[in-house]
C-alpha positions in Angstrom: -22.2 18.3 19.2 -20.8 17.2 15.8 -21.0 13.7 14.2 -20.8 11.7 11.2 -23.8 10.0 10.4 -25.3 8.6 7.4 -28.2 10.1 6.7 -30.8 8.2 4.4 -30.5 4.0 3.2 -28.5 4.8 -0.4 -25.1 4.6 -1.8 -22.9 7.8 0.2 -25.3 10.0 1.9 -22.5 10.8 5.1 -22.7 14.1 6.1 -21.3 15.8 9.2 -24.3 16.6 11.1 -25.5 18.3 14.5 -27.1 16.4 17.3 -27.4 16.4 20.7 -25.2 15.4 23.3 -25.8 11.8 25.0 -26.7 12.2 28.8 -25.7 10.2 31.6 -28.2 8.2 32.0 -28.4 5.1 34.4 -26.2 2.6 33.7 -24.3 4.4 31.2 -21.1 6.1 31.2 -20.1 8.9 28.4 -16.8 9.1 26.6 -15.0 11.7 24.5 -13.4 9.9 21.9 -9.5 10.2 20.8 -10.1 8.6 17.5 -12.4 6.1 15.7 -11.8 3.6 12.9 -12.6 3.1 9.6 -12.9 -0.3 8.6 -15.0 -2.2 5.9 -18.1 -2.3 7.4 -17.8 1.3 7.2 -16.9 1.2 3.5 -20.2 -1.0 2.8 -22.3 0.9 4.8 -21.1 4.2 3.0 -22.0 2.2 -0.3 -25.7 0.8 1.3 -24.9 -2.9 0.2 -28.1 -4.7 0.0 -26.4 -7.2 2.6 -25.8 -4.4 4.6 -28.5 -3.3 4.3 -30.9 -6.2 5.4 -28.3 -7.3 7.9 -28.6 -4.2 10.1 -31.7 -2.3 8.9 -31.0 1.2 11.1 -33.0 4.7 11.5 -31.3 7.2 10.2 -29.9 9.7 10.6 -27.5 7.2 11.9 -23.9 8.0 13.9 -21.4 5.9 12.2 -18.0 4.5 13.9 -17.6 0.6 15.6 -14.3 0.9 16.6 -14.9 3.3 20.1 -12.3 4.9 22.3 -11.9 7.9 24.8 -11.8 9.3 27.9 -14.5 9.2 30.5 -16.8 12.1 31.3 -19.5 11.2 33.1 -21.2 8.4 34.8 -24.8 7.6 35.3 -25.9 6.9 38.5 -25.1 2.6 39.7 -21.9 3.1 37.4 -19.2 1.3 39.1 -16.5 -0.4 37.1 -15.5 3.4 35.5 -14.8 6.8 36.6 -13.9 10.3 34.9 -10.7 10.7 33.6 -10.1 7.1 32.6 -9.1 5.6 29.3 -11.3 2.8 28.6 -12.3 1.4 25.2 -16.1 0.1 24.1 -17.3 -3.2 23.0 -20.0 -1.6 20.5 -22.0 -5.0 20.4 -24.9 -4.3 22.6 -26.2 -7.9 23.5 -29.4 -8.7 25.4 -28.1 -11.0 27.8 -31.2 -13.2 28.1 -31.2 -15.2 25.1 -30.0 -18.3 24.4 -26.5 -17.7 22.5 -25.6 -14.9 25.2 -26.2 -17.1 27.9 -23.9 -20.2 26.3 -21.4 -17.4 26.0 -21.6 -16.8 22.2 -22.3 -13.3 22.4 -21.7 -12.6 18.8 -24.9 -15.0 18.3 -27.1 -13.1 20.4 -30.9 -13.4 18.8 -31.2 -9.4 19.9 -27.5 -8.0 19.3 -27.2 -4.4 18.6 -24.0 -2.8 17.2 -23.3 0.6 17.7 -22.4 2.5 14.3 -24.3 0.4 12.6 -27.7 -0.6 14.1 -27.5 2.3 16.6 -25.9 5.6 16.9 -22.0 5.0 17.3 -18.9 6.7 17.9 -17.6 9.0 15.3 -19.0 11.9 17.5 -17.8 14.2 19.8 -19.5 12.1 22.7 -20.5 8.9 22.9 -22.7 7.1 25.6 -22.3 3.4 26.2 -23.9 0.8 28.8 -21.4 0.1 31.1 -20.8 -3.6 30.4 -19.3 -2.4 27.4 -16.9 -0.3 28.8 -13.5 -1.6 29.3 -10.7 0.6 31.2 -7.4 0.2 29.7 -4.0 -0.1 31.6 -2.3 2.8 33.4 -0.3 4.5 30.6 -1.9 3.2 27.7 -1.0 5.1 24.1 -4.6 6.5 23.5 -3.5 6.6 19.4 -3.9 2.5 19.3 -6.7 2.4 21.3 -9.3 2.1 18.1 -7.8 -0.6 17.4 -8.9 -2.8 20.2 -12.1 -3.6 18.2 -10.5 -4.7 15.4 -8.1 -6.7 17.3 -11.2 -8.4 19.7 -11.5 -9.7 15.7 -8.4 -11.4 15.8 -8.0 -12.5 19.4 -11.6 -14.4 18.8 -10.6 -16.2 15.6 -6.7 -17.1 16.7 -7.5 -18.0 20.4 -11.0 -18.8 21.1 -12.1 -20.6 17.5 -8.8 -21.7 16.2 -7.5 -22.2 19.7 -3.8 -22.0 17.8 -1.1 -23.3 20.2 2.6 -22.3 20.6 4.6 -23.7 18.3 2.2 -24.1 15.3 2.6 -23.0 11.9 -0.4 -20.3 11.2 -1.3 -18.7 7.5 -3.5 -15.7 7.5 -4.6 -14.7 4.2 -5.1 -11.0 3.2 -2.4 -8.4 4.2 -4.9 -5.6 5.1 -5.7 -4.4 9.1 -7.0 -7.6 10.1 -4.9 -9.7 8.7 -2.0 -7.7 10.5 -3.8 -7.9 13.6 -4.3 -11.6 12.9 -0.6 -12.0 12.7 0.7 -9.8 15.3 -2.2 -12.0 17.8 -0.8 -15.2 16.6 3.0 -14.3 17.0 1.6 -13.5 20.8 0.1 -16.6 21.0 4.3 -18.2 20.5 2.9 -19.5 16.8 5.8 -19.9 14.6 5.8 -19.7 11.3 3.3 -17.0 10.6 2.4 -16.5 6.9 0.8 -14.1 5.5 -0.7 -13.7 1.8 -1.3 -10.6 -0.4 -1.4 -10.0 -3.9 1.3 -7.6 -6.1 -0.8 -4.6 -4.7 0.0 -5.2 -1.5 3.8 -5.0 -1.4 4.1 -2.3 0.8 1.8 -4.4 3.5 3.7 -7.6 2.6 6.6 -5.5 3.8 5.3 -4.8 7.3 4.0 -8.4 7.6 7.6 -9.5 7.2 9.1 -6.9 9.4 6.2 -7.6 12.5 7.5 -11.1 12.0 5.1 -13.1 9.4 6.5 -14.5 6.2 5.2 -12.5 3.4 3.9 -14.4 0.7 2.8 -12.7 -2.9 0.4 -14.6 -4.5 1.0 -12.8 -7.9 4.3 -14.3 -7.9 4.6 -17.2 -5.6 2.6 -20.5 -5.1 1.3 -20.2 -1.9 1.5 -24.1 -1.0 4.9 -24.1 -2.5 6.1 -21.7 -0.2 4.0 -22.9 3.1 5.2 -26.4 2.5 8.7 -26.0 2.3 8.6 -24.5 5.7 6.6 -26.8 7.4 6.2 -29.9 5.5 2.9 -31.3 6.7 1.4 -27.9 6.0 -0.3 -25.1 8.1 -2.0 -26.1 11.2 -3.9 -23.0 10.8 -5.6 -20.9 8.6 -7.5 -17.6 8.8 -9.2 -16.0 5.8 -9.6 -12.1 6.4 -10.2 -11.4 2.8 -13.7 -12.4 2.3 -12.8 -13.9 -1.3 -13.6 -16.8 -2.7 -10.5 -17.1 -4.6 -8.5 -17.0 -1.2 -10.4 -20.6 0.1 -9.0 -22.9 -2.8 -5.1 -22.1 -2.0 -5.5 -21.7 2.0 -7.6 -25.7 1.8 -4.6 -26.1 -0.2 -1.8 -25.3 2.1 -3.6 -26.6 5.3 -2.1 -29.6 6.6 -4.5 -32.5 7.6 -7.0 -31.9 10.2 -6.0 -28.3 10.0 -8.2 -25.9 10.8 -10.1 -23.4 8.4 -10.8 -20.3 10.0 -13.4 -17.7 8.0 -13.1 -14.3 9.3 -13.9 -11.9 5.6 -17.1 -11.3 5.0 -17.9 -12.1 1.4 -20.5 -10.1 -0.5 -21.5 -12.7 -3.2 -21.5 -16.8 -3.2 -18.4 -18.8 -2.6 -18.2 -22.3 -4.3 -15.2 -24.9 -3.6 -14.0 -28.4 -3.8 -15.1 -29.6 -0.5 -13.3 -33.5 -1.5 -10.0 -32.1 0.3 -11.7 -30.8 3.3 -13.5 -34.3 3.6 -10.4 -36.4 2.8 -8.3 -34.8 5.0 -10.9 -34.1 8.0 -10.7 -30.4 7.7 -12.3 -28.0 10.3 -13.8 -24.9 8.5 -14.7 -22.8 11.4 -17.1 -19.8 11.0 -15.8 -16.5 13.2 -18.3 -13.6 13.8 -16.7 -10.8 16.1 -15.9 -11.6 19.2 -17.7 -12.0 23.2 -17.4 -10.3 26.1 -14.5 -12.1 27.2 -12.4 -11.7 24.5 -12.2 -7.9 25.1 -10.4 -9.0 28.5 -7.9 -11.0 26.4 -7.6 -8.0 24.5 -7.1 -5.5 27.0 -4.3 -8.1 28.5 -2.6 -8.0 25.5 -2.3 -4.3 24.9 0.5 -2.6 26.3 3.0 -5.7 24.8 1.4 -5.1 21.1 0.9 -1.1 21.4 4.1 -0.7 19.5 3.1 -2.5 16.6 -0.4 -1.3 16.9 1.0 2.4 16.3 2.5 1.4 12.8 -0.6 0.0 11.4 -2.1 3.5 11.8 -0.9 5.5 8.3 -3.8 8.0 8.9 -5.5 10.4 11.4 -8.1 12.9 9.6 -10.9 15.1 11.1 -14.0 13.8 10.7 -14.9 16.2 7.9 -13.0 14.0 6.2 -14.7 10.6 6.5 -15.3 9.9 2.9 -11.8 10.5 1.8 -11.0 7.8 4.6 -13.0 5.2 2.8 -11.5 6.4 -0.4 -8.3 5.6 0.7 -9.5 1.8 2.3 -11.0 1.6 -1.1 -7.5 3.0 -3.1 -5.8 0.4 -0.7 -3.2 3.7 0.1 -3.7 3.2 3.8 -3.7 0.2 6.4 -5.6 2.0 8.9 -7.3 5.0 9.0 -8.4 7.0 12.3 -11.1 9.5 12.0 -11.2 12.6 15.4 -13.1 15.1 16.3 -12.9 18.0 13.8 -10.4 21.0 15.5 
C-alpha cells in the first residue's frame, strides 16, 4: 500500500513510499482512511525541530498523520466495540495503561505514551491498524469529510471543559485564529460561553472573518488593543483564556485581559523560551493552567458533540489534496493560505 512517511531525522525527507499492509492482529481493528490532517506537529516534524526531535525520537521510515479517520475493514480476533463498515475515528495516543498518570486518568501524562504519526507509524496510508481502545465509532450518519478533525477538536474539548472547566455564561478569549483556535471557539460557544473572543493579527483577516461569523468576536491585534476591546464587553475581564499560538508575545496581552482569578489556559506549543511579568498573575491569583492533548474520555465528549458542530467543522476544511501532495499542504499551513488541510489516499 501507499503512505507518506518521513524517511530519515533531517529537515523534509517526506516521500510517498511502499509498505505493507497492517494485519488484523489481536486486539486491533484496521481502517481505510477518508482523509488525514495536517496540523503543526506535522509542519515541525517535516522541518526535524531539535524539540521534535528529542521529544518523540522515532525509527524511520516513519508513517506520518495524527489526526485518523475511516471506515472499518477488519477486526482482529476479541474485537468487540467495532465492526466492518463502520465509521469510527482513532485516538492516536497509545497509552500503557499501567503507569501512574494513566491510572489517575491523565492519559496525556502517561510515562510510556506512544503517538501514532509521530512515535509510531500513523495514518496518512491507505490502511491503518489501531488497538481497539482507540477506536471510537461515530454516530449513524456522520459527514466522514469532518471526521479528521475530531483529533484536533479532543484538543479543544480538553482545554475548554476538562482544564478550564469554562461554564455557561462566561466570557472566554482564545488567542490565535488558526484550526485550533476555531475549534477552541466553536467548543466554547457549545459549552453556552458568551462572549467568545478571538485574537489574530492583520494576516489573519480572512480567519478573523470566520471567527466572527461561527460567533466569536474577532479581535485584530494589529489594529485594536486587545484589553480595550475585551473590557468594554465584559468589564471585569475574561474569565477565560486559551493560548493556541504558542507565542510569547500572545501571554502579556491575554494576563492582561483576564479578569481576576481568571484562568490561563496554555494550549501552543512554543519552540523557544517564554519570559513574562508574573506580578499580575500573583496579584490577581491567576491560574495558568498547562493543557497537553487530551484522555480517553474526552474523545467521548467529542464524539457527543459531533453531529451539532459537523456543520461548522465542514468550513474549517479549505483543502483536500492527495497525499502526493503532503508537502504542498505544509506549504500552505506555513503560507497561512489555508485553515485546514486534509490529505487522502492518492486516486
Amino acid at each position: 500500500m501507499r503512505a507518506v512517511a518521513k524517511i530519515a531525522p533531517r529537515e523534509g525527507a517526506l516521500q510517498v513510499i511502499d509498505v505493507p499492509e497492517p494485519p488484523a492482529a489481536p486486539g486491533m481493528v484496521v481502517v481505510r482512511p477518508v482523509g488525514g490532517g495536517v496540523c503543526g506537529t506535522d509542519v515541525s516534524l517535516f522541518h526535524w525541530y531539535s524539540g521534535v526531535a528529542a521529544q518523540y525520537d522515532p525509527s524511520f521510515p516513519l508513517i506520518m498523520g495524527h489526526e485518523l479517520a475511516g471506515v472499518v475493514e477488519a477486526v482482529g480476533s476479541g474485537v468487540t466495540r467495532a465492526r466492518p463498515g463502520q465509521l469510527v475515528a482513532i485516538n492516536p495516543h497509545v497509552n500503557c495503561g499501567a503507569c501512574f498518570f494513566c491510572n489517575s486518568g491523565r492519559h496525556s501524562l502517561c510515562d510510556n505514551r506512544r503517538v501514532m504519526g509521530c512515535h509510531i507509524d500513523g495514518g496518512w496510508a491507505e490502511r491503518v491498524a489501531a488497538v481497539e481502545r482507540n477506536v471510537h465509532v461515530l454516530p449513524a450518519g456522520s459527514d466522514p469529510t469532518v471526521t479528521p478533525l475530531l483529533e484536533p477538536m479532543s484538543v479543544a474539548v480538553h482545554a475548554v471543559v476538562e482544564r478550564a472547566a469554562l461554564q455557561p455564561g462566561e466570557s472566554a478569549l482564545v488567542m490565535g485564529a488558526g484550526t485550533i483556535g476555531l475549534l477552541h471557539l466553536l467548543v466554547a460557544r457549545a459549552c453556552g460561553a458568551g462572549p467568545v473572543f478571538v485574537a489574530g493579527l492583520d494576516a489573519d483577516r480572512g480567519r478573523l472573518a470566520l471567527a466572527e461569523e461561527l460567533g466569536g468576536i474577532p479581535v485584530n491585534l494589529d489594529a485594536q488593543k486587545l484589553d480595550a476591546v475585551v473590557r468594554g464587553i465584559a468589564p471585569r475581564g475574561a474569565d477565560a483564556a486559551f493560548d493556541t499560538t504558542g507565542s510569547a508575545h500572545a501571554l502579556h496581552p491575554a494576563l492582561a485581559s483576564l479578569r481576576k482569578g481568571g484562568r490561563l489556559a496554555l494550549v501552543g506549543i512554543n519552540h523557544g523560551a517564554t519570559e513574562f511579568d508574573t506580578l499580575h498573575a500573583v496579584m490577581d491569583e491567576q491560574d495558568l493552567l498547562g493543557c497537553r492533548a487530551y484522555t480517553r474520555n474526552t474523545w467521548l465528549t467529542s464524539v457527543a458533540l459531533l453531529p451539532g458542530l459537523a456543520a461548522s467543522l465542514r468550513r474549517l476544511i479549505t483543502h483536500v489534496l492527495p497525499f502526493s501532495e503532503a508537502e504542498q499542504a505544509i506549504g500552505l499551513i506555513e503560507r497561512r493560505e489555508c485553515i485546514k488541510v486534509v490529505l487522502q489516499p492518492d486516486a
